[in-house]
matplotlib code that plots the C-alpha trace (Angstrom):
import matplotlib.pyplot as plt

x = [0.0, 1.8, 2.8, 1.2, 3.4, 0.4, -2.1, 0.5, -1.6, 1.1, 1.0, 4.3, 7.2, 6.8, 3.1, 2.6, -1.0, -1.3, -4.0, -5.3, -6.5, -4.6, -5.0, -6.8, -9.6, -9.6, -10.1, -13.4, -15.2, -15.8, -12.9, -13.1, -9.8, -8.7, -5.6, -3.6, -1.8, -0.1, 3.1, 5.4, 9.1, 8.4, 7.2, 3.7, 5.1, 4.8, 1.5, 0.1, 2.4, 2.6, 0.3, -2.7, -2.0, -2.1, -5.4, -7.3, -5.8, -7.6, -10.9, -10.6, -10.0, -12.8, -15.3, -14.5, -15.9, -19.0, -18.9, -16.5, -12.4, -10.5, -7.5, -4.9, -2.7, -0.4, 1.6, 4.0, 2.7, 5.8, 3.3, 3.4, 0.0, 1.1, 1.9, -0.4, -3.3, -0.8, -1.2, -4.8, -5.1, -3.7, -4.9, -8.4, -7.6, -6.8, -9.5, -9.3, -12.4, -11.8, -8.7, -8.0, -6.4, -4.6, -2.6, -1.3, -4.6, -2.8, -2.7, -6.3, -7.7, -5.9, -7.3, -10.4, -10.9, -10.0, -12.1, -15.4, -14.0, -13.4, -16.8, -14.7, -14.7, -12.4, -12.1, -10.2, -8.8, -5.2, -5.9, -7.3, -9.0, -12.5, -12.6, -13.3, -17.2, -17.0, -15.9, -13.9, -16.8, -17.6, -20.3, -17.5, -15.6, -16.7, -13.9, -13.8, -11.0, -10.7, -11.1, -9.4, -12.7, -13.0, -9.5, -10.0, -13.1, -11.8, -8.4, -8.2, -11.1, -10.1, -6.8, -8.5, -10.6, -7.4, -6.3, -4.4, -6.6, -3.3, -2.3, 0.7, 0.7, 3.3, 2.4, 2.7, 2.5, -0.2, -3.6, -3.9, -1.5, -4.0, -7.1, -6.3, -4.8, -8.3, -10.3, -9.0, -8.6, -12.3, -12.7, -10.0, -11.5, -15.4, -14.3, -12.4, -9.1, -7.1, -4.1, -0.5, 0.5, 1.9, 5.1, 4.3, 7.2, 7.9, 6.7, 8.1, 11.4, 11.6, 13.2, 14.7, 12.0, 14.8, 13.8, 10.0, 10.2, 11.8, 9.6, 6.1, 8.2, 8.9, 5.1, 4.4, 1.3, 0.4, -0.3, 2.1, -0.5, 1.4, -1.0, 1.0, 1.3, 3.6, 7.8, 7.3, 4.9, 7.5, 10.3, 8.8, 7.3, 10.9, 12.4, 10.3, 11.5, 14.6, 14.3, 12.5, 9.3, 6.7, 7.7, 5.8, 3.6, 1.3, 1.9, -1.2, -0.7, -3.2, -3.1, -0.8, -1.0, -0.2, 2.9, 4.0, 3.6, 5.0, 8.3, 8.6, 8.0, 6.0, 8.3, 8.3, 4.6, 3.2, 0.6, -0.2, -3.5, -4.8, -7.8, -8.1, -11.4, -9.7, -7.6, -6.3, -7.6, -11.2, -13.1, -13.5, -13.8, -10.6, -8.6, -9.8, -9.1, -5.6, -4.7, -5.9, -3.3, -0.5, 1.9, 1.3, 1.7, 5.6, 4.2, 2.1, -1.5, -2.8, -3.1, -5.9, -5.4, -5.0, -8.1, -9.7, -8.5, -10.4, -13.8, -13.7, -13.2, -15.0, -18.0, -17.3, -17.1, -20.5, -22.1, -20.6, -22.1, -25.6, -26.1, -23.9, -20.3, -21.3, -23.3, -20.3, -18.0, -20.4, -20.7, -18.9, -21.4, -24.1, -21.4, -20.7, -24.9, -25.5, -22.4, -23.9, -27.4, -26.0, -25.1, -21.6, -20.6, -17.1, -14.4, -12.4, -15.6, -18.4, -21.8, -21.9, -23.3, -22.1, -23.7, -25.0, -21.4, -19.6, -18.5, -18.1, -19.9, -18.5, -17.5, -14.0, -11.7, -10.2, -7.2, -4.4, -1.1, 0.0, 2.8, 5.5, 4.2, 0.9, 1.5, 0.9, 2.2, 4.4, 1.5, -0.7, -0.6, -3.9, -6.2, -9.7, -10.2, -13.6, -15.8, -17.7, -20.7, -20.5, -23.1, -21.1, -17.6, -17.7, -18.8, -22.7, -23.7, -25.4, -22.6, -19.9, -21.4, -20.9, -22.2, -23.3, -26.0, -27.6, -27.7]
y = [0.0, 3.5, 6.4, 9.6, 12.1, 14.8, 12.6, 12.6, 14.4, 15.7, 14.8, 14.3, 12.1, 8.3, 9.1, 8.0, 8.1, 5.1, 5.6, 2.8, 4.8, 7.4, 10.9, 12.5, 9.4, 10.1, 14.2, 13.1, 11.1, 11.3, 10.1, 8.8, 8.8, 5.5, 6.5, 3.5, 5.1, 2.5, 1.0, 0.6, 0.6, -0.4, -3.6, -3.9, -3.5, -7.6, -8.3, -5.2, -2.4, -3.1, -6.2, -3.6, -1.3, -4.4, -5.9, -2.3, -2.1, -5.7, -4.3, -1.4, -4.7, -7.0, -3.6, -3.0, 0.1, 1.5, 5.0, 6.8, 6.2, 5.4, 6.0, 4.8, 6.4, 5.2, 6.6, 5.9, 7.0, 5.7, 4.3, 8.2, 9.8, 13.2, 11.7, 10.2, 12.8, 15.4, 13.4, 12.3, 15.7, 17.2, 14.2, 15.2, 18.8, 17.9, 15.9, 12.4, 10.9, 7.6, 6.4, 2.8, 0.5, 3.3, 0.1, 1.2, 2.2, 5.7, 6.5, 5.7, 7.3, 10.8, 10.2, 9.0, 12.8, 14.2, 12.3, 13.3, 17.0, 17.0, 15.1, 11.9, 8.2, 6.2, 2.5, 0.5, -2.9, -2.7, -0.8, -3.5, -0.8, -1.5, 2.3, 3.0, 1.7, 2.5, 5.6, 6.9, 5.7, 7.9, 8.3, 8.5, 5.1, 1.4, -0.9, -3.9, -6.3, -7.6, -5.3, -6.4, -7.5, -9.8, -11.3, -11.3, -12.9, -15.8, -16.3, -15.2, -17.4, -20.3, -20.1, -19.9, -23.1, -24.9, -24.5, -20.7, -18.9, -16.8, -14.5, -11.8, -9.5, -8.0, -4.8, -2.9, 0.6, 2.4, 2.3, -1.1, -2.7, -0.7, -2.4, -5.5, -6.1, -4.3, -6.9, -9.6, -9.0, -8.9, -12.1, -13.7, -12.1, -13.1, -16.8, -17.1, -16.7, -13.6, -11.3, -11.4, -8.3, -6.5, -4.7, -2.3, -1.8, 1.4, 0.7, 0.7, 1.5, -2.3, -5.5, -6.8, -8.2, -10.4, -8.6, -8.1, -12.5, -13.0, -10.4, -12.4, -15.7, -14.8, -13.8, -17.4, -17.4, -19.9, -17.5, -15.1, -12.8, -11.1, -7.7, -6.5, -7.6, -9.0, -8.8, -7.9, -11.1, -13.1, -11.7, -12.2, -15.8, -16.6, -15.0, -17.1, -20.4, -19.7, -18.9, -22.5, -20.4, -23.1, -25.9, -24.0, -21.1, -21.4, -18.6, -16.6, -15.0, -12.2, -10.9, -12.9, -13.1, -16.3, -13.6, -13.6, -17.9, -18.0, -15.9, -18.0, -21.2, -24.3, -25.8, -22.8, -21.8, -25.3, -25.5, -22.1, -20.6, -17.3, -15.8, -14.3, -13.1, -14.4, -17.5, -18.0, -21.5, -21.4, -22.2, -21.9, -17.9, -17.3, -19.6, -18.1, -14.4, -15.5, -16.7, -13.3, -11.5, -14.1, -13.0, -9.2, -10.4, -11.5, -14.7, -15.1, -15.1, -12.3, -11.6, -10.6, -6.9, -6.3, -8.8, -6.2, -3.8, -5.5, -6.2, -2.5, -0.7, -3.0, -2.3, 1.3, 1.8, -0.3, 1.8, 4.5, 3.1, 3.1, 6.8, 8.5, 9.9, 13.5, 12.6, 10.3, 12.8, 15.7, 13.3, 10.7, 10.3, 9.8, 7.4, 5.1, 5.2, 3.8, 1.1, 0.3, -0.1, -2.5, -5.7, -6.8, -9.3, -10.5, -13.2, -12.7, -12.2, -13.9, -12.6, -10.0, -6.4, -3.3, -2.0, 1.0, 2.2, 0.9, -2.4, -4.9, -8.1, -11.6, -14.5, -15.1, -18.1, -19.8, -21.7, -23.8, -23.8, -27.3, -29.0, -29.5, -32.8, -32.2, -29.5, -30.0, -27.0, -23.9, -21.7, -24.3, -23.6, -23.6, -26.2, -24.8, -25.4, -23.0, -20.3, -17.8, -16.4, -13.0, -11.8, -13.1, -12.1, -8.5, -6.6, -5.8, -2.9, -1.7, -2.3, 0.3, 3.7, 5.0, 8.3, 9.6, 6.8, 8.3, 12.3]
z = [0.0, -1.0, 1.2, -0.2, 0.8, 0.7, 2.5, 5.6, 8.8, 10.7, 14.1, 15.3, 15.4, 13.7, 12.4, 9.4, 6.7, 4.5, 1.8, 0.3, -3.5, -6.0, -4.5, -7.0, -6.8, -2.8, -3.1, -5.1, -2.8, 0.7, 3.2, 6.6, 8.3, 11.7, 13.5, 14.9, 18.3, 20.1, 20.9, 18.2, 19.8, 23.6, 26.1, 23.8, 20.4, 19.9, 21.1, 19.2, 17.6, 13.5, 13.6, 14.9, 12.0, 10.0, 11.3, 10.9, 7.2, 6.3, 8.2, 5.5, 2.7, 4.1, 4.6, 0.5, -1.3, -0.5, -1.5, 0.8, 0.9, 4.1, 5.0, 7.8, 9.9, 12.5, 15.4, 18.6, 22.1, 23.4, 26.5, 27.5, 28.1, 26.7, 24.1, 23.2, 23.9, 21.6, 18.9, 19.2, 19.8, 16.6, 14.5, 15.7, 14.9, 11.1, 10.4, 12.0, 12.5, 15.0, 16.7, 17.7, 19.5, 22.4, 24.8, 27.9, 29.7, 31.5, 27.7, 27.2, 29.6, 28.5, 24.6, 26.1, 27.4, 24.2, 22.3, 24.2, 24.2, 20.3, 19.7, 17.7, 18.1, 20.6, 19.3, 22.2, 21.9, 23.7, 26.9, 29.8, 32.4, 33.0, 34.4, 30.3, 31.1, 34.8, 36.1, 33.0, 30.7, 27.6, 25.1, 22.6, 23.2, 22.4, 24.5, 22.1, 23.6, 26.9, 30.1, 33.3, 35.3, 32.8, 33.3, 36.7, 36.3, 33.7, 34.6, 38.7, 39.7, 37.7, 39.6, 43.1, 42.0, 41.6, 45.0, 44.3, 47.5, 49.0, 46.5, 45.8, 43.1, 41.1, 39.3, 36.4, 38.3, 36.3, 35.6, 33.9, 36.5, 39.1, 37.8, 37.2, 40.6, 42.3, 39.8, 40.8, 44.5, 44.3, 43.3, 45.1, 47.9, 47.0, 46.3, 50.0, 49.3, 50.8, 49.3, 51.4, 49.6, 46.5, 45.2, 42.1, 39.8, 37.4, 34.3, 31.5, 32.8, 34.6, 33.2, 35.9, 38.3, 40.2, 43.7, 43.5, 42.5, 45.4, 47.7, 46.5, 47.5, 50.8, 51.6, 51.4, 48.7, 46.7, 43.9, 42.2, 40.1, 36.8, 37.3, 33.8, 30.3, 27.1, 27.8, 31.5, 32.1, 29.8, 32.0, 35.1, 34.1, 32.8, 36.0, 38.5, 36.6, 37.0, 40.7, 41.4, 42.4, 40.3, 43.1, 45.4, 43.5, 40.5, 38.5, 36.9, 33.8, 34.1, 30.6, 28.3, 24.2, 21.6, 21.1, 24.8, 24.6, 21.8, 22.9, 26.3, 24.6, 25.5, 28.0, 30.3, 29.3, 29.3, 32.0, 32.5, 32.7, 30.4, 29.0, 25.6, 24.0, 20.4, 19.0, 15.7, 15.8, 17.4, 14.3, 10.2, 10.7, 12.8, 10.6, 7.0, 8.8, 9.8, 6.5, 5.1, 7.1, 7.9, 4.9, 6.1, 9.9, 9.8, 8.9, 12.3, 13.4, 15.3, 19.1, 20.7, 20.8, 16.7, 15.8, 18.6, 16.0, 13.0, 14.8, 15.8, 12.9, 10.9, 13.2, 12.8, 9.1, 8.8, 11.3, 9.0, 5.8, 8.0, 8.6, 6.0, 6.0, 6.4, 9.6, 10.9, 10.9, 12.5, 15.6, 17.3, 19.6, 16.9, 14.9, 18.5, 19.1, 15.5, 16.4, 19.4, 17.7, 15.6, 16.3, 15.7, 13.4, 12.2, 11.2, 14.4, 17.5, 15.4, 16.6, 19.3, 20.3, 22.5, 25.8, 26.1, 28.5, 25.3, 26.3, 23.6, 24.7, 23.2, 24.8, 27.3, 26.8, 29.4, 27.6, 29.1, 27.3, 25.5, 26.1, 23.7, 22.8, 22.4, 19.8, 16.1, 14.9, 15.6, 16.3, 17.9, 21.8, 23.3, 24.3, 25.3, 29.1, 29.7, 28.1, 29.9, 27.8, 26.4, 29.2, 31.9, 31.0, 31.9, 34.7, 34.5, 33.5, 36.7, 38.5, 36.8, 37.6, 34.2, 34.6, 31.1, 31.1, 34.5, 32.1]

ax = plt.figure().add_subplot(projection="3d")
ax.plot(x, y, z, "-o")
ax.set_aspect("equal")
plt.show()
């Protein structure tokens, strides 16, 4: 897909426009413009980064041509919040219709602001705070993904079933890191099991986790719980092997990716419990979307977060279709209503729909990592150990306090 130099919205360092028609057929025809911001150089650059700009371009491929051009952009928040928000910001400013994707939930919750205030469309998939359909919650943002009561919810309580009811947490110290150790607490807490303590860590400037390993093994739990996400939980995970810590302490990956597997490998990740809303390998759909995108993808099937990416801004440029570009881009509100009146449908979800907060309801897999020998392929690491319906999965709607519903 060509770089058109004039199409290029500046917005700062590393962003980049990638339009999909010849310039003079775009200035024609109506144009709606997706922003990628995520992680391109840091700790979530593998289980999202490029692979999210490439999941959103084959949404634009799969939605085809129906009337209106779209084009692609892409920027690095560098997991900074003002950085992010500048570049949202701007991007807004000059004509950018809906961002997506926005990992590293302190991040979010800055463009989540800006999007309200500007009157555009926040797509999540990478940030896990559930505070974006609680107390954050906007009229202008569907959260897609994963959320971290929903982790908590899938993964934590399956843990506590097994016997894990003493639990210390090591933190990713921000908001995700925040949430997902409150979350799942709570259900520790609500299934009889307690919480010896916690040690957060600065993030991202950590990558040695030597001392906070050996802190949650001397608080005698049963349960060291990986409150962060993709090379700290690989570090950590590979750190705690290394220490012996698995003789006596079941490790829960909180929020782990095929990537992160994948990168540890299936004799240090065999065993090991996750939840992911999406698996290359759950049925005809997932498989035919992954081949789609596999020679774009580095030759690999996509994570969670960028198949987040699709579904979303699939939904979004349907929704666009529905009402017209000229209203889309008059009001993000108006554009996220006629999403949420519609239900959702696509190769990497299947069948779903989206709360009035803006949570995106679908099922939650509980999958146990294979061992070496039971795996048929380089890529095949799950087996399927539970599914909790789309209506269970996330926090109930009565039970966030998202405010603009109660106006």
């Amino acid at each position: 897909m060509a770089i058109q130099r004039r199409d290029l919205i500046a917005a700062g360092a590393g962003a980049t426009a990638l339009g999909g028609l010849p310039w003079r057929a775009r200035a024609q025809t109506p144009t709606i413009r997706v922003g990628v911001i995520n992680d391109m150089s840091g700790p979530y650059r593998d289980s999202g980064g490029p692979a999210s700009v490439v999941m959103t371009q084959q949404a634009v491929q799969d939605f085809g041509n129906r009337g209106f051009n779209v084009e692609v952009l892409q920027a690095d928040h560098q997991n900074k919040p003002d950085v992010g928000a500048n570049i949202a910001r701007q991007w807004f400013d000059q004509g950018v219709d809906a961002v997506v994707d926005l990992p590293t939930s302190s991040v979010a919750l800055a463009v989540n602001q800006i999007a309200r205030e500007k009157n555009k469309v926040h797509l999540n998939s990478g940030a896990g705070t559930s505070d974006l359909t609680g107390s954050q919650c906007s009229p202008n943002t569907v959260h897609w993904t994963y959320d971290t009561y929903m982790l908590a919810k899938s993964t934590g309580a399956a843990v506590v079933k097994t016997g894990g009811d003493n639990w210390f947490f090591i933190t990713a110290d921000y908001a995700f890191g925040h949430a997902l150790e409150r979350d799942t607490s709570n259900f520790v807490k609500a299934a009889g099991g307690k919480v010896a303590g916690a040690v957060r860590y600065p993030f991202p400037a950590t990558t040695d986790f030597s001392a906070f390993l050996l802190q949650a093994q001397a608080s005698r739990a049963n349960v060291i719980g990986l409150a962060n996400a993709s090379t700290d939980t690989v570090n950590c995970i590979k750190g705690a092997r290394e220490f012996g810590l698995q003789r006596t302490m079941k490790i829960a990956a909180l929020l782990m990716s095929n990537i992160d597997v994948k990168a540890l490998g299936l004799e240090s990740a065999q065993g090991l419990l996750l939840s992911e809303s999406f698996y290359w390998d759950m049925n005809d759909r997932t498989r035919a979307l992954t081949e789609r995108v596999r020679a774009k993808n580095q030759d690999r099937p996509p994570a969670m977060t960028p198949a987040g990416c699709y579904g979303a801004v699939l939904h979004y440029l349907k929704a666009v279709a529905d009402m017209g570009v000229a209203a889309a881009k008059a009001s993000g509100v108006e554009a996220v209503n006629r999403m949420k009146a519609m239900p959702t449908d696509d190769d990497a979800f299947g069948p779903g729909m989206i709360r009035p907060d803006g949570r995106k309801i679908h099922p939650a897999y509980l999958f146990e990592v294979k061992a070496p020998g039971e795996s048929r392929n380089p890529w095949d690491l799950y087996k399927l150990a539970a599914t909790t319906p789309g209506e269970e999965a996330f926090r109930p709607l009565a039970e966030g306090g998202c405010a603009f519903l109660r106006s």
